[in-house]
C-alpha positions in Angstrom: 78.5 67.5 92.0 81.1 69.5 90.3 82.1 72.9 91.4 84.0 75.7 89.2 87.2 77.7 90.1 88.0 80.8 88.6 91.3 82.6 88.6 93.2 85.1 86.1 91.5 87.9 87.1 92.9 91.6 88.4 93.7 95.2 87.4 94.9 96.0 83.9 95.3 99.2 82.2 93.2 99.8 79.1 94.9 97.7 75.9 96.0 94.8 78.3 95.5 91.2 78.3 94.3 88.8 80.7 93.4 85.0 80.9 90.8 83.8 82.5 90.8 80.2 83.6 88.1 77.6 85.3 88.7 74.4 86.6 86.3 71.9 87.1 86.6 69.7 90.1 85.1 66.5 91.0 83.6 64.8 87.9 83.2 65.7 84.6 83.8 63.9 82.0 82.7 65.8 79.1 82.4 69.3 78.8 79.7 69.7 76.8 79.2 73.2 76.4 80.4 76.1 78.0 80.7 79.9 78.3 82.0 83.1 79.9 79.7 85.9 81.2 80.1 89.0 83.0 78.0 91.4 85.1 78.6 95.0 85.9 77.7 97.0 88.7 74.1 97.9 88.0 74.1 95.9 84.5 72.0 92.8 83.8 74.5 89.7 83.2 75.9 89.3 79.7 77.2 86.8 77.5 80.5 87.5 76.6 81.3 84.2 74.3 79.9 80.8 74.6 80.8 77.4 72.9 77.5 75.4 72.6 77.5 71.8 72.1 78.5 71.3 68.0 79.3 74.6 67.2 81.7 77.1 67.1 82.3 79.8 69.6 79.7 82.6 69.5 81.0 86.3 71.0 78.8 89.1 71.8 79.7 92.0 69.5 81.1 94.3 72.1 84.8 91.5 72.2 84.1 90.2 68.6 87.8 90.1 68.0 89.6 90.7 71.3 88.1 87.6 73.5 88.6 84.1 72.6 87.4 81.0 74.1 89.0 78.2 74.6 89.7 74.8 76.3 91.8 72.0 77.6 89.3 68.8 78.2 92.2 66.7 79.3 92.2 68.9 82.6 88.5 70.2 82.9 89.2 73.6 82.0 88.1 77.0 80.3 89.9 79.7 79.5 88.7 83.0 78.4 92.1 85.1 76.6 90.7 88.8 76.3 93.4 91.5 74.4 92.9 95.2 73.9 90.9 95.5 77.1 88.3 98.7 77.6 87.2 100.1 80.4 83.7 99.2 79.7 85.0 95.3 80.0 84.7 95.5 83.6 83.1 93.4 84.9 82.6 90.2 87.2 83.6 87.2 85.0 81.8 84.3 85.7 81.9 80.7 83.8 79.3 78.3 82.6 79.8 74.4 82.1 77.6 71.7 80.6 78.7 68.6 81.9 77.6 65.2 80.0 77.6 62.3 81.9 77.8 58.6 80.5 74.1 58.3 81.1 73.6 61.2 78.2 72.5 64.0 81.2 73.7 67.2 81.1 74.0 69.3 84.0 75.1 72.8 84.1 77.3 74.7 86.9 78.4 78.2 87.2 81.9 79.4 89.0 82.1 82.1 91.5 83.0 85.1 89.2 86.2 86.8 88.9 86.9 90.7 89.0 88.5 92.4 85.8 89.0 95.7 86.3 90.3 97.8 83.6 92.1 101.4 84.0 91.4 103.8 81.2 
């Protein structure tokens, strides 16, 4: 079982950065895929930018530009680096994994969601 933390998250005034960051703990040794998605109060979840496995990053429109994904395998994490923030970014963040195990499964976990909150 591997469970995701989430951090980086808070209150930011429109045009302000924040990094978003999940940590993987217990075992995974490679992270096969992964994304960031967000859900706002009364909205549908969204993607906001994934990574899937042998591609580049893919962003929905709406950050094209201000987000970037990225990661660090050699500690089990993914970060999420979003400029210029909008009002209309807020949102609960929450991350996706793929984990790939030596016997070629893939199993996919979620975090608990951040809050970004953005001040116009």
């Amino acid at each position: 079982q591997v469970q995701l933390a989430e951090s980086g998250g808070g209150l930011v005034q429109a045009g302000g950065s924040l990094r978003l960051s999940c940590t993987a703990s217990g075992y995974c040794p490679d992270l096969f895929a992964m994304g960031w998605y967000r859900q706002a109060p009364g909205k549908q979840r969204e993607s906001v930018a994934v990574r899937p496995h042998g591609g580049g990053p893919i962003y929905a429109d709406s950050v094209k530009g201000r987000f970037n994904i990225s990661e660090d395998n050699t500690k089990n994490t993914v970060f999420l680096l979003m400029n210029s923030l909008k009002p209309e970014d807020t949102a609960v963040y929450y991350c996706n994994i793929h984990c790939r195990y030596s016997d070629a499964t893939v199993y996919n976990y979620w975090g608990q969601g951040t809050q970004v909150t953005v001040s116009s």
